[in-house]
N, C-alpha and C positions, 0 to 999 in steps of 0.2 A: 214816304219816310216815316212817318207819325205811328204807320200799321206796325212797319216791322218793328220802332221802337217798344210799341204798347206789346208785341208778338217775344221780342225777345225779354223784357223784362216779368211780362206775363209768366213767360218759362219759367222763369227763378220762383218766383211765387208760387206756383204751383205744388214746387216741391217742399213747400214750409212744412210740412211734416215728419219730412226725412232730413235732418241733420246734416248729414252730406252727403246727400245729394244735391242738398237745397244751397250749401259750402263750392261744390263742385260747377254746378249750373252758373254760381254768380261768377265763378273764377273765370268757366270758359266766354260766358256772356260780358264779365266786362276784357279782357282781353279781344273779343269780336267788337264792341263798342268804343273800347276805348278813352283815357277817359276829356278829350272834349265832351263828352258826351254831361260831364257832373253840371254846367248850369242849368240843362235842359232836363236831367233830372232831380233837379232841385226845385221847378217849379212845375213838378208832376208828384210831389206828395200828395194831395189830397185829393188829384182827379186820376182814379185807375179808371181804364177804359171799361165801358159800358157796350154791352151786356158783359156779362159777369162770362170770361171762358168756359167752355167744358171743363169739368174736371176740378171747378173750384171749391166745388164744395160748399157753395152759399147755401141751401139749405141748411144744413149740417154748422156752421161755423155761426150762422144767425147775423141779427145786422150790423154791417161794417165789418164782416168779416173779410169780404175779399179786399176794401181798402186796409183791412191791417195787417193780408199777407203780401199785398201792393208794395206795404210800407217798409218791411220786414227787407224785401230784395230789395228795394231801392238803399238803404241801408248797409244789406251787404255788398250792394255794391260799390256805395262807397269806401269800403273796409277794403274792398278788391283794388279800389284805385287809392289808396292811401294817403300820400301827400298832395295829391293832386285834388280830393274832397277836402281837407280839413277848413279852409276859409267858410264852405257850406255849413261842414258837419259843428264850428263853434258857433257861426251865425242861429243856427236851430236849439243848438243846446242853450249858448250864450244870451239869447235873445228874448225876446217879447214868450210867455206864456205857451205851450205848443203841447197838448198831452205825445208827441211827438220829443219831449225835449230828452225823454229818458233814453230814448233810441239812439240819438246822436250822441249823450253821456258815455251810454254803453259801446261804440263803436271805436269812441276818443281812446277810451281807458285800454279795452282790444290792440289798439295800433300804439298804444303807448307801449303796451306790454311787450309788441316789437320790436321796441325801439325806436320808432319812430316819434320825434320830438316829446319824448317821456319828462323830464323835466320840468318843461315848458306848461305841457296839457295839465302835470299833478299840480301845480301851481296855478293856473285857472281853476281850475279843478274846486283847491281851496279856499281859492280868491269865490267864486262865484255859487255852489252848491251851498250854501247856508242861505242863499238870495230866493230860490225857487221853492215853489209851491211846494207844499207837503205829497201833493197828489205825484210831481214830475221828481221829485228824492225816493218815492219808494217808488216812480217808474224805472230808475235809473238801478236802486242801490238791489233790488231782487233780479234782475238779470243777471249783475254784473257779481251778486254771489254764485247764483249758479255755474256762472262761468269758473269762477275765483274756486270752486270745486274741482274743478278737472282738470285744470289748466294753469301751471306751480307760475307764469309768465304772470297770468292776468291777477293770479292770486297776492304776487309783490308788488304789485300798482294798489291792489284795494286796501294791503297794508297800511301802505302811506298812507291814504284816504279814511282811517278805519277811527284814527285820533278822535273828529270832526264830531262834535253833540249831533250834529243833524243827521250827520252820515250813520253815527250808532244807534240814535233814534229811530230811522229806518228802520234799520236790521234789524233793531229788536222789536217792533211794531211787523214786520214779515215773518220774524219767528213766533212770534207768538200767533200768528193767524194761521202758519201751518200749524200749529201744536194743537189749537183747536180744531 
């Protein structure tokens, strides 16, 4: 059981390169999975199976690379299971310190943007993003522009959140590092 979960989530990871394919793979893998699957991948964040796949490109990606394209699918695939991850996905963001907490920010804000309990999450959202480390506000707020670029859904959630000293502080601490 342990192979084919480390086998299929492996898959997603793989394709962290491709955009969607990497979108695609998590769709079809957690629809194959399912999501009882979310406790059991909720206490498989920081151990991807070892050896590293073929094809992960650990070389090339350098250290921790393949735990942080491990981390990447485990992620979308909570995005894939939606309300049925959110208890995990505020536990991670909401919680103790996790250079991981920007991932589950960015996932919330994602499912917010669908409509899924939107209200609710932009309201933790502001309740709790001025609490976390300067390190886990700009792991959160530079994804979650990128996104806010392409995509007019994710882009009216960061609206709301855009008010926030910490949250514009970010941004403008991430713009400025791309300008240099």
């Amino acid at each position: 059981m342990a192979e084919a979960f480390d086998e299929a989530v492996g898959s997603v990871a793989l394709q962290i390169d491709d955009l969607q394919k990497f979108r695609a793979q998590a769709a079809a893998v957690a629809r194959q999975l399912g999501s009882a699957v979310v406790p059991a991948l909720s206490t498989r964040l920081h151990s991807p199976p070892r050896p590293e796949p073929p094809g992960s490109d650990g070389g090339q990606r350098g250290l921790g690379g393949w735990l942080s394209a491990w981390q990447f699918a485990i992620f979308e695939l909570f995005f894939e299971f939606g309300t049925a991850a959110l208890p995990v996905l505020r536990q991670v963001a909401f919680g103790e310190y996790d250079w991981i907490q920007g991932n589950a920010v960015e996932v919330l804000v994602r499912l917010a943007a669908k409509g899924i309990e939107r209200e609710q999450i932009i309201g933790e959202l502001r309740r709790e993003f001025p609490r976390f480390r300067e390190e886990a506000q700009l792991y959160a707020v530079g994804p979650l522009l990128h996104h806010a670029a392409r995509d007019p859904a994710v882009a009216a959630v960061v609206r709301q959140l855009e008010d926030m000293p910490a949250w514009r502080a970010a941004a403008e601490e991430l713009r400025e590092a791309d300008d240099a």
